[in-house]
Each structure stands twice: as C-alpha cells, then as structure tokens.
C-alpha positions as CSV (number, residue, x, y, z in Angstrom):
1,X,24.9,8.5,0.3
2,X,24.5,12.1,1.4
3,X,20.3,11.7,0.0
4,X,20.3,8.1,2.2
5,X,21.2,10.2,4.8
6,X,18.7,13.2,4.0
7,X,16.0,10.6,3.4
8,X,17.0,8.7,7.3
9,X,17.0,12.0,8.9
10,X,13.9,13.1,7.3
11,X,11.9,9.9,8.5
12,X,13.5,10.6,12.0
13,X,11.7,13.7,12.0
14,X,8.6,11.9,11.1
15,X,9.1,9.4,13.9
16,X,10.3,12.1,16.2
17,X,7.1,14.3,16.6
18,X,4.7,13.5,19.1
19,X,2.1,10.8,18.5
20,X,-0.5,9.7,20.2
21,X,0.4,7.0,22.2
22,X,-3.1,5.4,22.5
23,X,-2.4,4.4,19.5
24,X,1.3,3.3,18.5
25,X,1.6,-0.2,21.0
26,X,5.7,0.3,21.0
27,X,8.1,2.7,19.3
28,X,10.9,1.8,17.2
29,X,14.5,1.8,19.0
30,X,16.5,4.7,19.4
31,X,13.9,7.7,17.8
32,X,15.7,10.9,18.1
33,X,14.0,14.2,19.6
34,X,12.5,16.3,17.3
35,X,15.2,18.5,18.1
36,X,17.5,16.2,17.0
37,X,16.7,15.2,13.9
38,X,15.7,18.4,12.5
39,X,19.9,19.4,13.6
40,X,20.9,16.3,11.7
41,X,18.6,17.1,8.9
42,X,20.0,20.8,8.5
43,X,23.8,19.9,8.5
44,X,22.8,17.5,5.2
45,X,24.3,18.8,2.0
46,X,21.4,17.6,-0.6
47,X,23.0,15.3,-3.3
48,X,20.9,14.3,-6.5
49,X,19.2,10.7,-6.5
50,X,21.4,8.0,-8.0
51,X,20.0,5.5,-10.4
52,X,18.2,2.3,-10.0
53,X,19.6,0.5,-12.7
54,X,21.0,-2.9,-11.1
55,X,18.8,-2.6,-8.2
56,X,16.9,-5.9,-7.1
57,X,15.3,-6.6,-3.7
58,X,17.3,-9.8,-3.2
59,X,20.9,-7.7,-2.9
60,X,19.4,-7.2,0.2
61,X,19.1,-10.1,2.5
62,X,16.7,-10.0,5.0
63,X,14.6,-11.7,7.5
64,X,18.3,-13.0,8.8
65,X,18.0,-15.3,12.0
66,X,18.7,-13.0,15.0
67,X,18.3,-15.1,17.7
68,X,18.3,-18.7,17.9
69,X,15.0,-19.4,15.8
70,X,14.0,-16.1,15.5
71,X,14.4,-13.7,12.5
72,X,14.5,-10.1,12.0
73,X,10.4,-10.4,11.3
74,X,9.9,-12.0,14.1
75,X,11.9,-9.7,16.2
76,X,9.9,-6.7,14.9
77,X,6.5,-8.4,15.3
78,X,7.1,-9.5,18.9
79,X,8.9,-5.5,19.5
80,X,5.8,-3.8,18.0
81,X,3.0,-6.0,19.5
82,X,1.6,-6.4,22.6
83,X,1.0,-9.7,24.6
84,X,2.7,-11.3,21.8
85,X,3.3,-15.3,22.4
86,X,5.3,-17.2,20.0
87,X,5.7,-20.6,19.1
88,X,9.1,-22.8,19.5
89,X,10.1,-21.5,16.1
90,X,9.4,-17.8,17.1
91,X,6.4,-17.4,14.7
92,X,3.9,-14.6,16.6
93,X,0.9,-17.0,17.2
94,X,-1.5,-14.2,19.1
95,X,-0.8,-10.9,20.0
96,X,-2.4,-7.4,19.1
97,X,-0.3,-4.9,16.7
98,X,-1.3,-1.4,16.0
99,X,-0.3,-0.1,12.8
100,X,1.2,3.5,13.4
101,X,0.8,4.1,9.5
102,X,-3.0,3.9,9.5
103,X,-4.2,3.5,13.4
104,X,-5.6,-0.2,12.3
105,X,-5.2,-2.9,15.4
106,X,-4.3,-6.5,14.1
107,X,-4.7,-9.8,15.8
108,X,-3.2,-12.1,13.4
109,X,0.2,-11.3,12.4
110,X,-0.3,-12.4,8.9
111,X,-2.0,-8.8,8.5
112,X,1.4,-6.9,8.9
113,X,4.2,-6.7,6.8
114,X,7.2,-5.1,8.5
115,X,8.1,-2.0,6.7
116,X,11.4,-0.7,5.7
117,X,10.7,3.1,6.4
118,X,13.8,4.0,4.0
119,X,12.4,1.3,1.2
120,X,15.6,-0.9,-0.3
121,X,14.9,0.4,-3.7
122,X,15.6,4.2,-2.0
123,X,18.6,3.2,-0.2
124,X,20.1,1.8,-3.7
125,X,19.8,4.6,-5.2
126,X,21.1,6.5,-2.2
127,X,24.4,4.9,-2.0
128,X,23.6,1.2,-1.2
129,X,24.6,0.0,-5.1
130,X,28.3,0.6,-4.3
131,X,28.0,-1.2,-0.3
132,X,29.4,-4.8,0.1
133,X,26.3,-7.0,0.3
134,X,26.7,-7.5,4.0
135,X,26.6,-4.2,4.6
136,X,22.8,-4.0,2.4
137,X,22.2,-7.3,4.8
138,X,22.8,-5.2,7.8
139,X,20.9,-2.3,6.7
140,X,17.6,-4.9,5.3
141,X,17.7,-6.0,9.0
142,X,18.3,-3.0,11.2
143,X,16.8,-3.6,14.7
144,X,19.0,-0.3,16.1
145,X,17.4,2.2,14.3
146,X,13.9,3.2,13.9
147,X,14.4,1.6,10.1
148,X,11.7,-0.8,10.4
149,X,8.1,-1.1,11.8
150,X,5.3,-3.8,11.8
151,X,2.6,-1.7,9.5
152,X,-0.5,-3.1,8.0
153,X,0.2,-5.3,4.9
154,X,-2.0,-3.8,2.3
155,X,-1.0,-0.2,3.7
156,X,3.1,-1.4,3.3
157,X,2.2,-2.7,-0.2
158,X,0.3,0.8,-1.3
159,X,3.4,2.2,-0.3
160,X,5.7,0.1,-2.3
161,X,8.7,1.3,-2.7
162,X,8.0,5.4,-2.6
163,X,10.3,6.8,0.3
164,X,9.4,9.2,3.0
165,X,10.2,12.2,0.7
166,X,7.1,10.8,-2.0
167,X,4.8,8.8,0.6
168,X,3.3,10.0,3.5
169,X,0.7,7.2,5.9
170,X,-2.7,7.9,5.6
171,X,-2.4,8.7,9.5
172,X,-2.2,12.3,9.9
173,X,-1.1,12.2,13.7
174,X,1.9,10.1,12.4
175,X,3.7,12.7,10.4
C-alpha cells in the first residue's frame, strides 16, 4: 500500500508542476500544488513492490455507468475535451482533445484511450490484490482524483502498464 501511495504522490508531482496551458484543454480534478505533493511524497516510508501473481485487468471493473447513460469513459472524454457534444447514449460524437502526454489534438474520440496514470497492474501490486473488488472498482473509475486522463491511444498503449516511477510521456513540459 505504502508504494501505491509513493507511486500516487509521485504522479501528483508530475501533474502538479506547471504546464503550459496552451496545450492541456482541462486538468484533471483536485491536482495538488507542487508544494503539496512533494510534502505528501516526503512523509512516505518506501515499501518494496508486491507481486503480480493473480493480477488480471478484469478484478478491476471499469467504465461503470456514472450518470444515467454515461460511463466513467465518457465522463473523462467530455472532462478533458473541449466543445464536446454527445449523443443520447453519452458517446462524444465531436469535440477536440489535447493529449497532455504527447501535445497531439484529437477530433475523433476514438483516438484516446483514457489512461489510468497509476496503471491497475501497479496498483495490484501496491496493495490492490488484498482490496474487496469494489474497492479496485472504485479506484478503476476514480473521477476525484487526478487518476485518470483522456491521452492519445497509441501513446496509452506504449505505455502499457509501466507506472510513473518506469514511464515518463514523450512531453517534456508535462513532467
């Protein structure tokens, strides 16, 4: 738990430091200060990296329905985009989306995959093997914390499952 923790707080910082905002359409909810995070990141006593025997993506439910038709994707995608219209079952059907990993702008949504900055496989092995499931379904679909972002897909899939410790975007001004 304590390296799901380190590994939260160290992606805060991330978030945290100043980016251009030319191009980042929206921010993630609830970013701390850089100040902030880098407090919550020295108080962390560093625990070694659990195993990830057992793990598999579907312990983690996601893309639950938040909102009447709307899911947890859809949320994000309408969050991180601009003039984003949706259709009556909340699919984004125009809108523009600026990935803040590589600075691309999209116009279909089908070019973003939204992002678990704190990949599943990371969080199982920080902890999330011993959580109830609805607890892993509440972390898969955190809309409170900057946990997840509308990224470009082929960026997100490069990234796999590597966590902020391993990966870094190919954005320089995001880190």
């Amino acid at each position: 738990m304590q390296f799901l923790t380190l590994t939260l707080a160290f992606a805060a910082v991330a978030v945290a430091v100043p980016i251009d905002q030319n191009l980042v359409a929206r921010a993630p909810p609830n970013v701390p200060t850089a100040a902030a995070a880098k407090t919550a990141l020295a108080a962390l006593t560093v625990a070694a990296q659990g195993s990830s025997t057992g793990y598999s993506r579907d312990l983690f439910p996601h893309w639950i329905t938040q909102s009447g038709t709307c899911n947890t994707r859809e949320v994000v995608l309408e969050r991180d985009g601009t003039n984003v219209v949706q259709n009556s079952a909340c699919a984004a059907t125009s809108g523009t989306w600026v990935s803040p990993y590589d600075g691309a702008t999209w116009t279909a949504a089908s070019d973003l995959d939204i992002d678990h900055m704190v990949p599943l496989s990371n969080a199982w092995k920080s902890g999330a093997a011993s959580w109830t499931t609805a607890r892993r379904q509440a972390f898969a679909n955190d809309l409170t914390n900057p946990q997840l972002l509308a990224v470009t897909d082929n960026v997100n899939s490069a990234k796999s499952d590597s966590g902020p410790e391993t990966w870094k975007p190919p954005l320089s001004e995001y880190l």
